[in-house]
Structure formats: C-alpha cells, structure tokens
GUFI-394929 format. One line per 5 residues: number of its first residue (from 1); for each residue x, y, z of N, C-alpha, C, O. Coordinates in Angstrom, 2 decimals. Atoms other than C-alpha are relative to their C-alpha. Example, Ala and Ser with C-alpha at 12.3 -4.5 7.8 and 13.67 -1.06 7.14 Angstrom:
BEGIN
1> 0.89/-1.19/0.00/12.30/-4.50/7.80/0.90/1.20/0.00/1.94/1.18/0.66 | -0.82/-1.19/-0.06/13.67/-1.06/7.14/-0.77/1.09/0.73/-0.26/2.20/0.90
END
This chain:
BEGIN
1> 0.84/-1.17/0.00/0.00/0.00/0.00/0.88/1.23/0.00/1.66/1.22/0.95 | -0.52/-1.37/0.23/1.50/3.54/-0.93/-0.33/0.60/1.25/-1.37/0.48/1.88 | -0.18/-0.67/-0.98/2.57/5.61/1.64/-1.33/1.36/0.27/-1.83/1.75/1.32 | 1.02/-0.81/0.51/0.01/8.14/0.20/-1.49/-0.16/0.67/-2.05/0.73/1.30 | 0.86/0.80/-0.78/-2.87/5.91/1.39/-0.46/-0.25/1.05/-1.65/-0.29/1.34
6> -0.16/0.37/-1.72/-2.27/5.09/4.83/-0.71/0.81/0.86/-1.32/0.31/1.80 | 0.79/-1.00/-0.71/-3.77/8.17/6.18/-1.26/-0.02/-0.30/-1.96/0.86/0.19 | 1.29/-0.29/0.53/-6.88/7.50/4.52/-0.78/-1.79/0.92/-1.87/-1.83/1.49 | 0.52/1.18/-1.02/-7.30/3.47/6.32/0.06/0.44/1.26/0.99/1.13/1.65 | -0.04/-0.25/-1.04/-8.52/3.68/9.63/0.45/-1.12/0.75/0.87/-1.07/1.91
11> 0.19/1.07/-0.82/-8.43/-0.17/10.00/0.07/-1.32/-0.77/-1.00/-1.71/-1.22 | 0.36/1.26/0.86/-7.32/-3.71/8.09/0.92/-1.02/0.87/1.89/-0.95/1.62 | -0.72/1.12/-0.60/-6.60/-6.91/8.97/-0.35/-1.49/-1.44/-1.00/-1.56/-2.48 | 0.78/1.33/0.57/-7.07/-10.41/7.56/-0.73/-0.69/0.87/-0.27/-1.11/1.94 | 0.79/1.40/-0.48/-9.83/-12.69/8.49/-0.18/-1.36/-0.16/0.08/-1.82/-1.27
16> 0.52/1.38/0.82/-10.94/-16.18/8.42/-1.17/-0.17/0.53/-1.41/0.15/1.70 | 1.50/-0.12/0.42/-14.72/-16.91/7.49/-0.03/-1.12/1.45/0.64/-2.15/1.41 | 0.23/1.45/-0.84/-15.80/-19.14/10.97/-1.35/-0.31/-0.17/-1.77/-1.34/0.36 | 1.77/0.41/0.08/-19.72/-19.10/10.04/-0.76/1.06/-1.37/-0.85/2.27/-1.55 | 1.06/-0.61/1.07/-21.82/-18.17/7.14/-1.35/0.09/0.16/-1.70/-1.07/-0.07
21> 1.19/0.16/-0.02/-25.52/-17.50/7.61/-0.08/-0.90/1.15/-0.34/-2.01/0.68 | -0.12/0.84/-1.32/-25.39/-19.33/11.34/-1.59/-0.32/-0.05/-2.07/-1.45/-0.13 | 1.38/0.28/-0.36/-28.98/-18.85/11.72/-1.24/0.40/-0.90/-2.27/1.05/-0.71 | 0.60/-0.44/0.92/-30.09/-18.86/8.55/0.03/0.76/-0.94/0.14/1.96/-0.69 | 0.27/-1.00/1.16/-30.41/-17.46/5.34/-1.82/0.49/0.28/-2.87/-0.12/0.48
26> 1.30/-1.17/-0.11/-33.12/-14.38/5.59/-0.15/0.53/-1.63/-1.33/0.51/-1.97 | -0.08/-1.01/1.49/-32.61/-12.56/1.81/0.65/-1.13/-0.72/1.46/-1.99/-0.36 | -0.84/0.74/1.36/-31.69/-14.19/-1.32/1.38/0.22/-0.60/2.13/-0.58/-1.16 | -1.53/-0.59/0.34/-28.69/-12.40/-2.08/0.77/0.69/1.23/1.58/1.56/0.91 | -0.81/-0.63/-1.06/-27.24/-11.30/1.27/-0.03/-1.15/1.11/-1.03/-1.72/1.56
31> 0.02/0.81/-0.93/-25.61/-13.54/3.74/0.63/0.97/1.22/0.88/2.17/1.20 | -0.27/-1.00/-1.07/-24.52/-12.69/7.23/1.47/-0.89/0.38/1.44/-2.04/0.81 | -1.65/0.65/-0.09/-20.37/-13.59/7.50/0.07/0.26/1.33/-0.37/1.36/1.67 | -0.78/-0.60/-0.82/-18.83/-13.83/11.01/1.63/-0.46/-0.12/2.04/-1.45/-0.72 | -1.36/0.41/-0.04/-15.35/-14.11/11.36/0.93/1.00/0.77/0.71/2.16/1.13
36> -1.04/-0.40/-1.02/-12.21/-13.56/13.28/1.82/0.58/-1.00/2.28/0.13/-2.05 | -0.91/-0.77/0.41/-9.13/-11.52/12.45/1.26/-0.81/0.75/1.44/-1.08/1.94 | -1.38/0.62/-0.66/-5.47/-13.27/12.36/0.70/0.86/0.74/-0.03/0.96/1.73 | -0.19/-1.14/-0.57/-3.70/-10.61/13.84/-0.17/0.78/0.98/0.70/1.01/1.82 | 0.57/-1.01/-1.07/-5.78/-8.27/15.87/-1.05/-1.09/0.72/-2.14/-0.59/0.41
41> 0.75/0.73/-0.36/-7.74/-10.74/17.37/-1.48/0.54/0.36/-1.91/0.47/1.51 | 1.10/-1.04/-0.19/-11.24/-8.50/16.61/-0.81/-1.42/-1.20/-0.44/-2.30/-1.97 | 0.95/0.70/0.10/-14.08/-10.09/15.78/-1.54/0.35/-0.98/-2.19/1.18/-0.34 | 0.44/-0.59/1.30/-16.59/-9.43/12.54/-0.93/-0.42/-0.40/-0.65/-1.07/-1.41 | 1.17/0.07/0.74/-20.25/-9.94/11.72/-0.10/0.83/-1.34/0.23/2.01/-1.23
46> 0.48/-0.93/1.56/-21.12/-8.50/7.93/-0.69/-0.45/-0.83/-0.53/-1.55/-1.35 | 1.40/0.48/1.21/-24.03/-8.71/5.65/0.66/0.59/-1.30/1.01/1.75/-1.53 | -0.84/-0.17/1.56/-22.46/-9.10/1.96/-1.04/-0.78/-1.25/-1.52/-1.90/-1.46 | 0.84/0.79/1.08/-24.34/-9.21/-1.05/0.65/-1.22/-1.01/1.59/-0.94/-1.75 | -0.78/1.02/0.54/-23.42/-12.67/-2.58/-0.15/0.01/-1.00/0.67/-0.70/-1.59
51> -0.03/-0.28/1.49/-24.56/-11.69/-5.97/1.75/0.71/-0.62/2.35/0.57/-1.68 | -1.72/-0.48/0.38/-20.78/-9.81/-5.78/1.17/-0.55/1.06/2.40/-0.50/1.03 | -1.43/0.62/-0.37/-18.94/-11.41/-3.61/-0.26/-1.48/1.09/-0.97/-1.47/2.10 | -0.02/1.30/-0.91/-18.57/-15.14/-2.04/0.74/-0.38/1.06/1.94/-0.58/0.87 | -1.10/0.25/-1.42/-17.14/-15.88/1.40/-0.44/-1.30/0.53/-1.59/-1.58/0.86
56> 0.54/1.67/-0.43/-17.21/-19.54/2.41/1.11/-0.25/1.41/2.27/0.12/1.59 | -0.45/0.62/-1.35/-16.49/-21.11/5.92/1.42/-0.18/-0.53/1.63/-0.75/-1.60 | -1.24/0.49/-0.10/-12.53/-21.11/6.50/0.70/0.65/-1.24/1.87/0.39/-1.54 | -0.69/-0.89/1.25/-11.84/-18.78/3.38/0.74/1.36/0.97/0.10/1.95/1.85 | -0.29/-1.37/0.06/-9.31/-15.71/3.92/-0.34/1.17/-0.57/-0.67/1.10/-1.75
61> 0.69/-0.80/0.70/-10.35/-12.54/3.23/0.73/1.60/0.99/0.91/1.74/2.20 | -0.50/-1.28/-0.54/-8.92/-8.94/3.91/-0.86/1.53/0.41/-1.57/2.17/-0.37 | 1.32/-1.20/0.53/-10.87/-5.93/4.95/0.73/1.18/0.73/1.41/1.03/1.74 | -0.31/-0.95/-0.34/-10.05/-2.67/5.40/-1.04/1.34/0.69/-1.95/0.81/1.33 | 1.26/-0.72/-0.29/-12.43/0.58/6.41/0.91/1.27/-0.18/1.83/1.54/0.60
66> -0.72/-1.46/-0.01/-11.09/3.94/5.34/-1.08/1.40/-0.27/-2.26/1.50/-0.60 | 1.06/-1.32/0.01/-12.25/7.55/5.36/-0.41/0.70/-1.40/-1.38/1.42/-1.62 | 0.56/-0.31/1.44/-11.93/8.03/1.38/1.06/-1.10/-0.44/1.95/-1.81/0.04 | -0.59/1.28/1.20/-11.08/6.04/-1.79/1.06/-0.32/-0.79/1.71/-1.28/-1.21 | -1.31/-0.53/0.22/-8.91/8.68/-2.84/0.34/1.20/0.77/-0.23/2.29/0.83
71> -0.66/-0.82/-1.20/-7.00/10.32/-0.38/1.08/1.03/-0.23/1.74/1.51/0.69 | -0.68/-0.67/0.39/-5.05/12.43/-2.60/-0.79/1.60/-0.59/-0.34/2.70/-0.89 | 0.86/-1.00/-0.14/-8.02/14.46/-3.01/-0.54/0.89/0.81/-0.83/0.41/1.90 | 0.64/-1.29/-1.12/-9.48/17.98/-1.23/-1.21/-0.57/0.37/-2.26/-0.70/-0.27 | 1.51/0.38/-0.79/-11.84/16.66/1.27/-1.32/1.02/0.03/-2.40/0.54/0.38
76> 0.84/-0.79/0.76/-13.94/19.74/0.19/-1.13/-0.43/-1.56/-2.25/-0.25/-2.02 | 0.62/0.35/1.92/-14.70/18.45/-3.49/-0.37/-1.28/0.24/-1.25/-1.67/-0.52 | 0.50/1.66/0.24/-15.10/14.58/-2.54/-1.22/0.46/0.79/-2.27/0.36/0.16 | 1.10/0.11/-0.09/-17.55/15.60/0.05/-1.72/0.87/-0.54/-2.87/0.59/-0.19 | 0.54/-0.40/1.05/-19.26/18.05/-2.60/-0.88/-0.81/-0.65/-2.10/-0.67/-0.65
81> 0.29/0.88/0.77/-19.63/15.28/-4.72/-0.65/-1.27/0.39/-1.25/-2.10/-0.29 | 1.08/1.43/-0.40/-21.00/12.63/-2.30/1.12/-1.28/0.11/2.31/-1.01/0.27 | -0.94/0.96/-0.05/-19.39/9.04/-2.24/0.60/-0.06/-1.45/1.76/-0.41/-1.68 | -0.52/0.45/1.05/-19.20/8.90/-5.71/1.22/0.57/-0.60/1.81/0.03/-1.53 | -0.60/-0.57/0.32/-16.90/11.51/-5.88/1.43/-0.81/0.57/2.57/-0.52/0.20
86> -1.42/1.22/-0.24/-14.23/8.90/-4.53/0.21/-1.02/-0.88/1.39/-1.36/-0.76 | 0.50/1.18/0.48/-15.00/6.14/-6.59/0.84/-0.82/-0.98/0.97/-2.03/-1.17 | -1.02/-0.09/1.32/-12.64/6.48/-9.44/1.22/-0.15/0.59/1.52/0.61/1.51 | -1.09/-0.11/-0.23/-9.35/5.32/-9.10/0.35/-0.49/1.35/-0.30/-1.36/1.92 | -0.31/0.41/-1.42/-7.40/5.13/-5.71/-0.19/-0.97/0.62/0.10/-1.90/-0.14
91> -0.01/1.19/-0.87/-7.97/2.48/-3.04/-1.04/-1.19/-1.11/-0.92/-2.41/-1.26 | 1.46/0.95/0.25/-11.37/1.24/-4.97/1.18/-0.82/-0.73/1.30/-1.86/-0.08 | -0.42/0.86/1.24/-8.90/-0.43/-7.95/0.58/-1.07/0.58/0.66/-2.15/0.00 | -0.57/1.31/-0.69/-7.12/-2.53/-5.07/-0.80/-0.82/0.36/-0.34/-1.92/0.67 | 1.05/0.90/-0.99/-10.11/-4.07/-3.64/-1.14/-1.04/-0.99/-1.51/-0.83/-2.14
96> 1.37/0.19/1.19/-12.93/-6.22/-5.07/-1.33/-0.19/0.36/-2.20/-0.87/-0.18 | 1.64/-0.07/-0.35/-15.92/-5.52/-3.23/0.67/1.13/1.19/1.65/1.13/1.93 | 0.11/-1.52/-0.75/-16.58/-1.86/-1.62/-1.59/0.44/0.54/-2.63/0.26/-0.08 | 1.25/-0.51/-0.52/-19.28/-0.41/0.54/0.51/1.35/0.78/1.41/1.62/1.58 | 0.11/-1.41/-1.26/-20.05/3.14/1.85/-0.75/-0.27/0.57/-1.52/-1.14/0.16
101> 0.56/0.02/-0.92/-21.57/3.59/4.91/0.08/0.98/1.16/0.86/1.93/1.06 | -0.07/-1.32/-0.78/-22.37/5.70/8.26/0.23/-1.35/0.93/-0.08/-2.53/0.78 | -0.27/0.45/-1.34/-21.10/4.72/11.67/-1.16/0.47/0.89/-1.38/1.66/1.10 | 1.18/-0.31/-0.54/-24.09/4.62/13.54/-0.07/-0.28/1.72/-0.83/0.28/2.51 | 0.04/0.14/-1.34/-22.93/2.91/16.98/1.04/-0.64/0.22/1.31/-1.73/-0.28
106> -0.97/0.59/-1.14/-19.96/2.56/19.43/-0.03/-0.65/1.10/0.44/0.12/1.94 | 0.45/0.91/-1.63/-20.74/0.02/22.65/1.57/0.10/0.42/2.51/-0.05/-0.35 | -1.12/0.37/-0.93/-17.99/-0.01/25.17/-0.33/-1.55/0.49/-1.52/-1.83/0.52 | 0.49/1.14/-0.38/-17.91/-3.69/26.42/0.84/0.16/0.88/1.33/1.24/1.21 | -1.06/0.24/-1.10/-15.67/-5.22/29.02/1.64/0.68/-0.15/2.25/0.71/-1.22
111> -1.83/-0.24/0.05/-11.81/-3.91/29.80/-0.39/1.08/-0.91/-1.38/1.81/-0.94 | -0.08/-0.61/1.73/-10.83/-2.34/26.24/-0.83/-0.25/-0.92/-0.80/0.63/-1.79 | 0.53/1.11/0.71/-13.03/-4.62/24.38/-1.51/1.64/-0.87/-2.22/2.47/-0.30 | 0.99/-1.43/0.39/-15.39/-1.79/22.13/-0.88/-0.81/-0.90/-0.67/-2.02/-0.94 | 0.38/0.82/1.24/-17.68/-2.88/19.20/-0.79/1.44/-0.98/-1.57/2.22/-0.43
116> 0.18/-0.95/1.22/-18.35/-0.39/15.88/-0.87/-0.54/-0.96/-0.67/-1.39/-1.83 | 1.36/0.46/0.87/-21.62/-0.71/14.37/0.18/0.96/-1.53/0.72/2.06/-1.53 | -0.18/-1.06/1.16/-21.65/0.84/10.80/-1.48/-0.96/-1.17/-1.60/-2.18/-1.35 | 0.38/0.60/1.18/-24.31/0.34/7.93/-0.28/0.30/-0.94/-0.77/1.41/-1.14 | -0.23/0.06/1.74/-24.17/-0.22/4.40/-1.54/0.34/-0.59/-2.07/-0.52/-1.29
121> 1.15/0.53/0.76/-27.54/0.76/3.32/-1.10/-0.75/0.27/-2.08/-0.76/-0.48 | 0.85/1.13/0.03/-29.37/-1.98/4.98/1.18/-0.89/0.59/1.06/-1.31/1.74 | -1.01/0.83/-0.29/-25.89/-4.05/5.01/0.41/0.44/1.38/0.47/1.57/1.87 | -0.52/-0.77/-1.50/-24.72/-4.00/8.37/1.77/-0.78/0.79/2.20/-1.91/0.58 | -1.05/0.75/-0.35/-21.38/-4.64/10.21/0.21/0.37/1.29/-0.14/1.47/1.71
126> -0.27/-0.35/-1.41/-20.29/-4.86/13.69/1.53/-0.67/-0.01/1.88/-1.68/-0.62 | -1.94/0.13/-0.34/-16.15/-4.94/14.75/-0.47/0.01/1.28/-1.22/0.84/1.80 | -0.40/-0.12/-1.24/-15.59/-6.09/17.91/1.75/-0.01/0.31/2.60/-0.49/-0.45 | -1.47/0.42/-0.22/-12.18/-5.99/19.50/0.82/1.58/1.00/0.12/2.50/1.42 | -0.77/-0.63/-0.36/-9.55/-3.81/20.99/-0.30/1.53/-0.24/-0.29/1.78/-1.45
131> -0.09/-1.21/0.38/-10.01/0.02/21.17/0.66/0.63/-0.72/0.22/1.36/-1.61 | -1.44/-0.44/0.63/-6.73/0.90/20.08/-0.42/-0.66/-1.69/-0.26/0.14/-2.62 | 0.00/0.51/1.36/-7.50/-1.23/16.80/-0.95/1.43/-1.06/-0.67/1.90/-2.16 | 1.18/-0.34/0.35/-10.61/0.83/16.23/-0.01/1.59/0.48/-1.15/2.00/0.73 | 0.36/-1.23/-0.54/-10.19/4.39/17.37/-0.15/1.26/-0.68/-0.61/2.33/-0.28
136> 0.24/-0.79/0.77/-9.89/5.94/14.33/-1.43/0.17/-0.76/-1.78/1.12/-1.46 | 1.62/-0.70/0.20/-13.72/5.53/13.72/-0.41/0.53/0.85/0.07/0.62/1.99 | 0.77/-1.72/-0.87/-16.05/8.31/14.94/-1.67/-0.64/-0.22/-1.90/-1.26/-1.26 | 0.63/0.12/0.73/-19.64/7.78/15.21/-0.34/0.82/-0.44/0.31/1.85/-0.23 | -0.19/-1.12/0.96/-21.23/9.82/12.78/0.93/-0.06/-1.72/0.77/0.38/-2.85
141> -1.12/0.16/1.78/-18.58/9.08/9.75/-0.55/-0.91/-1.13/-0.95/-2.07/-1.10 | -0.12/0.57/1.52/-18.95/8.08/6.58/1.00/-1.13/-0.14/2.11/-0.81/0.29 | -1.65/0.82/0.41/-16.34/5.36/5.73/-0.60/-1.32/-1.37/-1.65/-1.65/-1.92 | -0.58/1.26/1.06/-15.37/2.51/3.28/-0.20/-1.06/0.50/0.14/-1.17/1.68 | -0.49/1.53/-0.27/-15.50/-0.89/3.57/0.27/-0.52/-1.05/-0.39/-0.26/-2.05
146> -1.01/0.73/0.78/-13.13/-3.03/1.69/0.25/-1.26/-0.03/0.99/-1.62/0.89 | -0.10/2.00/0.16/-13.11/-7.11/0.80/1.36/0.13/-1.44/1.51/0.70/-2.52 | -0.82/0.43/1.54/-10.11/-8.51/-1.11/0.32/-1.34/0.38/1.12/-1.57/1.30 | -0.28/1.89/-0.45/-10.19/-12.78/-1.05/1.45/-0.11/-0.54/2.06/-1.17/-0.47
END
C-alpha cells in the first residue's frame, strides 16, 4: 500500500470466514459472514451481497475501512460530490468488493473490548475488539468498507 494511502485506512486486517448465515439465510442475495481476524484478534459480523462477492467457511479474506477512496483528493470536493466523488481510481482499484456507509454505533464492552456498528444501506457490520485497533472511527462518519479474497 503507498505511503500516500495510509492516512486515509482507519483499520485492516485479515480474516478467516468461521460461520456463514449461522442462523439462517433471511434474503436471497445477502448472507450474514462472522469471522475472526489473524492478527488483531477482533471479531466481525457483515451482511455481503453474494450476488458480488462469495465468502465460504474457512476462506481468507482482507478488509479494510477507510475515510476516502482517494485520499489524494481535497476533502472539500469529494464531500461536494457525495461518495461517488471517490469512486474512481485510488484504493477502490485494489479491492474487489466496496461499501459506503455511516457509523451509527460505538458500545464499550468489558476492559478495552469496544464494538463499531456501521451500515451499508441496509448491510450491516459490527467490529468487535480492541479500542486501540478501532479508534480511528467516529460515530457519525462516513467510511469505506473493503473485501479482497
């Protein structure tokens, strides 16, 4: 990842898929992934439309969450322009499945332990794990989400 970049992720790791749809498939095209992060040891519910992207039990998968797409741009004119005004170019060309979204809820849990609600639209995701991992979301924000198998 370009040095350029970096300021624009708030947050990636790799995962591995431990449950697909646990309690069911609800929607035809959206399953509900959980999984656990090698690394940061944070913890990852996400509703992904499977019409674009497939995540199967015990698959790797990378995800990131950043504040724009392209970060070489005046945060004036992208948010002018809305999400789409990121869209082109920058982070999106590394990745192969992207979602905007609002941060809608922070829980404090036990110790350090936090969890970051954000949703896509309908799609929804919850991060649990370490504060420190996670402190660069706000709620309130806009951000990215990022899949690359």
């Amino acid at each position: 990842m370009a040095a350029s970049s970096s300021s624009a992720i708030l947050f990636t790791d790799v995962f591995v898929v431990s449950n697909v749809d646990k309690d069911g498939k609800k929607f035809d095209r959206v399953s509900r992934v959980a999984a656990k992060s090698n690394n940061l040891e944070m913890k990852l519910t996400l509703d992904i439309n499977t019409d674009l992207l497939d995540l199967q039990k015990d698959m790797n998968f990378s995800l990131a969450l950043a504040s724009t797409l392209n970060p070489e741009a005046d945060k004036s004119s992208s948010a002018a322009g809305g999400w789409r005004a990121d869209i082109e170019g920058g982070l999106a060309d590394d990745w192969d499945y992207i979602m905007h979204g609002k941060v809608y809820k922070f829980d404090e849990g036990t110790a350090d332990e936090v969890t970051a609600y954000v949703s896509f639209g309908g799609l929804l995701m919850a991060l649990t794990g370490s504060y420190r991992h996670v402190s660069g979301v706000t709620v309130g924000e806009y951000i990215y989400l990022l899949v690359r198998k």
